[in-house]
N, C-alpha and C positions, 0 to 999 in steps of 0.2 A: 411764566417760568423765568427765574433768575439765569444773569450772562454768568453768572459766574463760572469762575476756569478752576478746572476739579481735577486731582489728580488720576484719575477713572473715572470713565461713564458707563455705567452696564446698561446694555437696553434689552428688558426681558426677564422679567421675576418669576418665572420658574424652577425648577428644580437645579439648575444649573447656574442659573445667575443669582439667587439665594446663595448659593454655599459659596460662588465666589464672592458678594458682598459679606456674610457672613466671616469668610475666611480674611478678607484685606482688614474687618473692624477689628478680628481679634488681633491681629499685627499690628494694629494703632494705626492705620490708613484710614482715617476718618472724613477724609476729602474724597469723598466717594458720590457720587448720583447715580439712581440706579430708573428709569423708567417703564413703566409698562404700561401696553397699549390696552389693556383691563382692566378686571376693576379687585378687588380686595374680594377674598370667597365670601365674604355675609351677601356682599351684593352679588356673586354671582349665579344667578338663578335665570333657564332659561324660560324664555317666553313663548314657548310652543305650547299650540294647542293638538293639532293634528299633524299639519306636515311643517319642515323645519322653514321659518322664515327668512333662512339667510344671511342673519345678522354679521355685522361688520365690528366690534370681534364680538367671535363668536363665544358664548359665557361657558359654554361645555370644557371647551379646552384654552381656553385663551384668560389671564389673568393670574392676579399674583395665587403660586403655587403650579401655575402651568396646568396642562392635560392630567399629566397625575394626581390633580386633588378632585379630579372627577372620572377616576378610572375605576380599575379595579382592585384598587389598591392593595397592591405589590411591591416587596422588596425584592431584588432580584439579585442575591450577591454574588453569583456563582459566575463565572465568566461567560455570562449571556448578554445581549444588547450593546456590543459594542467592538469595535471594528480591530480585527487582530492584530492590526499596525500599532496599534496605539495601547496595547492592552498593557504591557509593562510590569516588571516584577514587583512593583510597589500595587500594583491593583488591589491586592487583599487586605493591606492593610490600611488603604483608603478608602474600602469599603468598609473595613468594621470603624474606621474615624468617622463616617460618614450615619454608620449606624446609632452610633454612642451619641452622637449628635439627636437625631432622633429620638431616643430611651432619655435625652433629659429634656428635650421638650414634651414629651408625655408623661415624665414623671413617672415614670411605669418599665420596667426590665424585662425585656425577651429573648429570645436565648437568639443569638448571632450565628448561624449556621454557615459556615463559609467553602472555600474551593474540594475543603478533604473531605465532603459527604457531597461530590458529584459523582454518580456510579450511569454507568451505562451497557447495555446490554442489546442482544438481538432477538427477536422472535418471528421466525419465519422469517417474510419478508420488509418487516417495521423493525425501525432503530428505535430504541429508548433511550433517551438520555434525564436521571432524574437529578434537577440544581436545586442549592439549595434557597428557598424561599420564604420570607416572612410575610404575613399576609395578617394586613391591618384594619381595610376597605378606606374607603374613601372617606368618611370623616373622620377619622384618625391621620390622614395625611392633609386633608386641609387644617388641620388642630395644630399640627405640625407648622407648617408653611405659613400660617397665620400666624405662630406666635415668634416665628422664628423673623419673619419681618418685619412684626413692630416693635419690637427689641432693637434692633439694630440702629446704631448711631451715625447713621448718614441719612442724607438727603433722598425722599421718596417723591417719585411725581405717580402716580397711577391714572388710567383715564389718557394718557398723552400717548401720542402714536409718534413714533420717529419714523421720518418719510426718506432723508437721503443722509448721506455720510461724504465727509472730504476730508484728504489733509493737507497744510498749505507748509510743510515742512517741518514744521516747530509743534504743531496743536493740530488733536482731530477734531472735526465740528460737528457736532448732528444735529441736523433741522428735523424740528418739528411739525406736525399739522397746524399752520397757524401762523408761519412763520418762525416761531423762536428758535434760537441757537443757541446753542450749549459746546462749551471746548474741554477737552482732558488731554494728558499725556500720554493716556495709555486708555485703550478701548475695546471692552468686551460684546461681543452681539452673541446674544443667547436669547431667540428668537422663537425657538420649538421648530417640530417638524411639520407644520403648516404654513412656515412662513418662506413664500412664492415669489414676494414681492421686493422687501428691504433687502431679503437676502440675495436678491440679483442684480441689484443694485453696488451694492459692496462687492461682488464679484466681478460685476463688469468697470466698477471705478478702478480698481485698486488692482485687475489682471491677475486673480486668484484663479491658480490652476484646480479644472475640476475631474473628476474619473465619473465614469458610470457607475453606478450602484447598481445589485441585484432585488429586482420589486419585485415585490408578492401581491398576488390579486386570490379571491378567493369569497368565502363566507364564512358568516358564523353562524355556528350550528346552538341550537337551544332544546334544548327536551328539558323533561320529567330529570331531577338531583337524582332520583333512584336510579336512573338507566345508563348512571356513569359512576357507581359507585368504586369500581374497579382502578376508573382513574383516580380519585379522591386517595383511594388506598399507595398509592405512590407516591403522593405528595400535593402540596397546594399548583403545581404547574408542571406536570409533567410535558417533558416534550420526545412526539413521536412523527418518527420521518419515514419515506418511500420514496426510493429514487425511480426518478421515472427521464424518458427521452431529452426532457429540456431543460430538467432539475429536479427537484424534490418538491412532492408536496408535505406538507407539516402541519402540527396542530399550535397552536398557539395562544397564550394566552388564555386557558384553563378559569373558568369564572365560578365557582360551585357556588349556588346561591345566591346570586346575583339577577343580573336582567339585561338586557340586549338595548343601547341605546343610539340614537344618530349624531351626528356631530359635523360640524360642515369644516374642511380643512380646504385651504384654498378656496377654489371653486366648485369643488366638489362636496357633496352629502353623502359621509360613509358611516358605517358601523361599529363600533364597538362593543364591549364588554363594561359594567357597572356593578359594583358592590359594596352599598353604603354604610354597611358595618358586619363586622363579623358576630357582632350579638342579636343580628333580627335580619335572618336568611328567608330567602323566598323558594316556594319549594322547585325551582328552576336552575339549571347550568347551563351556560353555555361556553364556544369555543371556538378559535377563529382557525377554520382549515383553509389554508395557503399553498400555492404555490409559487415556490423560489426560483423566479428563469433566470436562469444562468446563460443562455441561447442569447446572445445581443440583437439577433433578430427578431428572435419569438418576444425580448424584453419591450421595445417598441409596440407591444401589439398592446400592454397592461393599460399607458397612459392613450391609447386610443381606445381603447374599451372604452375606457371613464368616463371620454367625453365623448362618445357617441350616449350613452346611457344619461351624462347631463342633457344633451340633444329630447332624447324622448321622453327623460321623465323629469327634467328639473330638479327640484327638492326633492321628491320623494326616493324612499330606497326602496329596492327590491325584495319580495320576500316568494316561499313557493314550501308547501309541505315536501318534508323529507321521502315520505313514502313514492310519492309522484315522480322524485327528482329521480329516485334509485331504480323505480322501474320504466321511465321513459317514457311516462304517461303524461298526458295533459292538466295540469292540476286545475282540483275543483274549484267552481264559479262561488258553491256557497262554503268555503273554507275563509274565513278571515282571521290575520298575522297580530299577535299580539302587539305589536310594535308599531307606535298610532304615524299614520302619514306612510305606511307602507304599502306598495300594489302587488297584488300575486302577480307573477310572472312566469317563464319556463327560462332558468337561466341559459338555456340552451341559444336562447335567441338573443343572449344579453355578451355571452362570452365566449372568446374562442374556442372554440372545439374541444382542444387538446387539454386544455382550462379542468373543463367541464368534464371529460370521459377519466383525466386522471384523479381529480376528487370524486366523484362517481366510486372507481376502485376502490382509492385511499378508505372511505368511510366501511366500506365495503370490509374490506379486514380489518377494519377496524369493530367491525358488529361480529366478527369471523371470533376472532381474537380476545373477544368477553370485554373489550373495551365500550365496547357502547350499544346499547342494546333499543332496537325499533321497538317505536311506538305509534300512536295516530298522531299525537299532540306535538311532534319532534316537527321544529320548522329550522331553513335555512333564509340568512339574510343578505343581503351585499348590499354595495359592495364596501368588501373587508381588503382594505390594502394597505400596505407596509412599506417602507422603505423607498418612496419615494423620489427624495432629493438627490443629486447625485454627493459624491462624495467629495468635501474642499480639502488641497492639501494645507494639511496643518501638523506640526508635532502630537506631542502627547500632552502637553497643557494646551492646546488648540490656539497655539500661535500660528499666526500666517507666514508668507514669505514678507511681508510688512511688518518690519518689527514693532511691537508694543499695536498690532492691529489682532486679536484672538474673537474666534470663531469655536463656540462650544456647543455641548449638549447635541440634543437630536438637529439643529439647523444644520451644523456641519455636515451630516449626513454618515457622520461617523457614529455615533450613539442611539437607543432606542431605551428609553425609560429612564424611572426615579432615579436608579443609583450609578447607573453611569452617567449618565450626565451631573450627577453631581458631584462624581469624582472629578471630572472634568472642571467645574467649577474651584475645585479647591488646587486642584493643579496651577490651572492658569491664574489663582491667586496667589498662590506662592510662586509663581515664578515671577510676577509684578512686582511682588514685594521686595526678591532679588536685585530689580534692575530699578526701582523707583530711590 
């Protein structure tokens, strides 16, 4: 890798440090370097056969395009995924610039559904809140994120891992795996929300004040597409809450046709949601129910779960038929999880109590309520967890208290998906462009 001294270095080609490189080239900031510790999506394919290998990065969610070009590919405009400090009166319309962006690298125009069609409502004991969402799947957003990166006219390294960060007054430096160094004037880290490592690094060099974040631990649920059709009739993501003693449990993350996939963040092998196109659906949905602890007590218990669960099972994740879960029965010896590298379990014995008897409920009214209807073939997986990182303080272009030091996307701990974080990206490029 070249010394050369760049007037920005982004470390992180996701959804978030795309639009900020995007955003600084359209400004004529062409001294730009952008790195990432993965690889470009042709190459990102992962190599499991049955249970997750581990891999250091991991190709599911790690490389250019980030976790969202292997998600469930969603736009999420509606003032979701992203931390109310920060959300600002310009939010709507850096989502629809964020969108437009989007509609001309597909070549293709979808209608932009923004803040005035979020409606919400109560039933019985569940909130509904429906946002609005556009919904592409997953090759449609790596189509996106591929083309939009090799268009850009700055400096790409991919494959390179940034290991530590300094600044000596004048220049920040970021060392690479390998030794090399690299300097800029101004530095972005957009890292995603699995990154444990750099990112504590940078907070403990640089004395970045942090808060607690509210984590969600939980599962995802998969049945038969017929037995949620009710959801579907509300929109591509409806989201549905129950408040309960230590917070809310919730639905999240809505997948219709999709499929249930692993993905290792950190040190951990968790669950998600996949949907590779929206023209060849699989006759499956699934959906991740959550609970949101608010309790700073009970919240301590989520990242002790994780790693008693890494303890017993390693790679693999947990899986347990719905029917067994709902009646407290031991689940069957010969039932096997769609989901390869999965072991039946009784999540009872996996998760805190309180965890477990309030999703129990939740799903419960929720079968009550015509929202989701039992089957044989209906399974649950974990673990599905959220919001991990704590939260860095940062403005609203994810500046630090280090000026020209920014902290974006879901790293910060402030963002959760595509389109916030890529607001974020376009933010802290125009506000570089300001002071460069």
């Amino acid at each position: 890798m070249s010394q050369q001294l760049y007037d920005v270095i982004i470390i992180g080609a996701g959804p978030a440090g795309i639009f900020a490189a995007l955003e600084l080239a359209s400004s004529g900031i062409k001294r730009v370097l952008i790195i990432e510790k993965g690889q470009e999506p042709s190459k990102r394919k992962c190599p499991r056969e049955e249970v997750c290998l581990g891999c250091d990065p991991c190709k599911e969610i790690e490389g250019v395009g980030g976790a969202g070009g292997f998600s469930d590919g969603k736009l999420c405009n509606g003032p979701v995924g992203i931390d109310k400090n920060i959300l600002g009166e310009d939010y709507p319309t850096l989502v629809r610039y964020v969108n437009d962006a989007f509609i001309r690298a597909l070549g293709s125009v979808y209608d932009i559904a923004l803040f005035s069609q979020t409606v919400s409502f109560q039933t019985g004991r569940l909130s509904i809140t429906i946002t609005p969402v556009v919904r592409l799947g997953s090759l449609e957003i790596r189509r996106v994120f591929a083309k939009i990166f090799d268009s850009l006219p700055i400096s790409k390294e991919t494959g390179v891992e940034a290991t530590d960060v300094s600044f000596d007054g004048d220049y920040f430096s970021v060392e690479t795996r390998g030794g090399g160094i690299v300097k800029s004037q101004r530095l972005i880290v957009a890292t995603g929300k699995c990154d444990f490592v750099l990112r504590e690094r940078v907070v403990k060099n640089f004395s970045l004040k942090t808060f607690p974040n509210t984590p969600q631990i939980g599962v995802r649920l998969e049945t038969f597409s017929k037995n949620t059709e009710k959801l579907l009739e509300m929109g591509p993501n409806p989201k549905i809450k129950r408040e309960f003693e230590y917070g809310h449990v919730k639905t999240h993350c809505f997948n219709h046709g999709g499929e249930v996939m692993a993905y290792k963040c950190g040190q951990f092998v968790l669950v998600g949601g996949r949907l590779y196109s929206i023209r060849h659906l699989t006759d499956f949905s699934d959906l991740n129910i959550v609970y949101k602890v608010r309790s700073r007590e009970k919240a301590s218990l989520v990242m002790q779960s994780l790693r008693e669960i890494k303890e017993r099972v390693g790679l693999k994740t947990l899986s347990q038929d719905l029917i067994s879960f709902l009646s407290k029965q031991r689940p069957s010896s010969s039932i096997s999880s769609r989901l390869a590298g999965s072991i039946i379990v009784n999540f009872e014995n996996f998760y805190p109590s309180f965890v477990v008897e309030s999703i129990r409920e939740f799903i419960e009214d929720l079968i009550e309520n015509g929202f989701l209807s039992l089957s044989e073939e209906a399974f649950i997986y974990g673990p599905a967890v959220e919001w991990l990182l704590s939260k860095i303080e940062v403005d609203k272009s994810g500046e630090t208290s280090v000026p020209g030091l920014f902290i974006i996307g879901d790293v910060s701990g402030k963002t959760q998906g595509i389109i916030a974080a890529s607001v974020m990206g376009v933010r802290a490029a125009r506000k570089i462009v300001e002071t460069l």
